[in-house]
C-alpha positions in Angstrom: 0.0 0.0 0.0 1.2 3.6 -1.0 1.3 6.0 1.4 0.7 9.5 0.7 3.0 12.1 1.8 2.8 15.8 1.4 5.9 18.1 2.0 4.1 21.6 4.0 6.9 22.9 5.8 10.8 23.2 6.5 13.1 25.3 8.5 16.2 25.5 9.8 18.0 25.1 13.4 21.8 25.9 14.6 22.7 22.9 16.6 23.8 24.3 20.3 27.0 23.1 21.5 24.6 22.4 24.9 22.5 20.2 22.2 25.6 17.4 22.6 25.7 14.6 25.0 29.0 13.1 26.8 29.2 11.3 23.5 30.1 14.0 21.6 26.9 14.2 19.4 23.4 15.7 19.5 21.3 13.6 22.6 18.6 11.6 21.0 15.9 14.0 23.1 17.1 17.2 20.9 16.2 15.5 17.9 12.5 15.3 18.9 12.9 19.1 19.8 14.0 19.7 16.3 10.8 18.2 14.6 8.3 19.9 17.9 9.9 23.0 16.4 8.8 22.5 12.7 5.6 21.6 13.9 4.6 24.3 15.5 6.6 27.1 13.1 4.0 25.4 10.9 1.2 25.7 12.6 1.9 28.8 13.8 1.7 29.4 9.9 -1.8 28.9 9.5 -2.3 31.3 12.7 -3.2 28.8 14.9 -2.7 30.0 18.7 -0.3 27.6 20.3 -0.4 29.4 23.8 -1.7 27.0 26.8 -4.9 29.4 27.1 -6.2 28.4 23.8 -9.9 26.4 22.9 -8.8 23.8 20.5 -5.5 22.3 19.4 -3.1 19.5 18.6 -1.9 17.1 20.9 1.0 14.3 19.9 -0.6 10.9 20.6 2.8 8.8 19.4 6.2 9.9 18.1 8.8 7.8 17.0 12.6 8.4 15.6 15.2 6.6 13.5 18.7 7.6 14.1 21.1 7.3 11.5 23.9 9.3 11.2 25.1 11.3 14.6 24.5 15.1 14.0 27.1 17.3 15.6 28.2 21.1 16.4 28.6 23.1 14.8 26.5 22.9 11.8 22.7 23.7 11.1 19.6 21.1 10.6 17.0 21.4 8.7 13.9 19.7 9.1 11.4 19.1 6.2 7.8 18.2 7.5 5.7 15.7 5.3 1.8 15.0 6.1 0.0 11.9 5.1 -3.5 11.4 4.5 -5.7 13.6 7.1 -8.5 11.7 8.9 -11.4 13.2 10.8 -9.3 14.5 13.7 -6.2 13.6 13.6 -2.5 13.9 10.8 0.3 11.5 10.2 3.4 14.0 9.9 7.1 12.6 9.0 10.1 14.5 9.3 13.6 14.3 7.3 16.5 15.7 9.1 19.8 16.7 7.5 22.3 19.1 7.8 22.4 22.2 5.2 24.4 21.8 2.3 24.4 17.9 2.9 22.0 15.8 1.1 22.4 13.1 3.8 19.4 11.7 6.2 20.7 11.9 9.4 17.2 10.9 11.1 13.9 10.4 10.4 10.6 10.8 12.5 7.1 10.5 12.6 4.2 11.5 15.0 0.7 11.4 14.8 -1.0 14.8 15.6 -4.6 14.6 16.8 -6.6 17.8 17.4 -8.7 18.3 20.4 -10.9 20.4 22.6 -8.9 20.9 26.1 -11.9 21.5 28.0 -13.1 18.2 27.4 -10.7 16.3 26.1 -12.3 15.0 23.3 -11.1 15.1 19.9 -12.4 17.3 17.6 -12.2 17.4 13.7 -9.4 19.3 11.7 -9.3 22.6 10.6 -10.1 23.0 6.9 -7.0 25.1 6.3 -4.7 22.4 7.8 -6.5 19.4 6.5 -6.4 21.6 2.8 -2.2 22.0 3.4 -2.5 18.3 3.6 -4.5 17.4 0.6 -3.9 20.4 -1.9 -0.9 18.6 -4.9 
């Protein structure tokens, strides 16, 4: 089965020397912070409010990440977000991490975003705008 994946957004990140471990390379916890990043510069695209106060909004029900090349400072990542197919409430997104000016994956990720109502804690369906992002070729 083909899955369908949709690049919407990409930025860039300077790696912090403070982002290393005692191993020398970025700790596997920044990585996650690299993609939460994208995520939210994207959002925050569409206008969405990300502060704690607002009335509806995406929560991460899963996240996963392949590690396959250790990224070290100093240097610069960028992250490219991909969607899959939207469903009612919720978005697969992927991200593809390298460093600028070189073509090679150094990790890979994926979480499933799933848009609720914080009063209730119910999920709710998608904005149009974001499901459109999604879908639109």
């Amino acid at each position: 089965m083909e899955h369908h994946r949709k690049l919407v957004y990409s930025n860039r990140m300077p790696i912090r020397w403070g982002d290393q471990d005692a191993m020398g390379h970025v700790n596997n916890t920044v990585y996650f912070r690299y993609m939460e990043q994208t995520r939210i510069e994207w959002l925050e695209s569409f206008g969405f409010d990300t502060a704690i106060t607002q009335t509806e909004g995406p929560v991460i029900v899963n996240a996963s990440c392949t590690f396959l090349v250790p990224l070290t400072y100093p240097g610069t990542v960028e992250c490219r977000m991909s969607c899959g197919t939207p469903g009612r409430s919720s978005v697969p997104t992927y991200y593809e991490l390298r460093l600028v000016g070189d073509d090679t994956l150094y990790a890979e990720g994926a979480a499933k975003l799933v848009w609720i109502n914080p009063s209730t804690g119910k999920s709710i369906p998608l904005p149009e705008a974001l499901r459109a992002s999604c879908l639109q070729p």
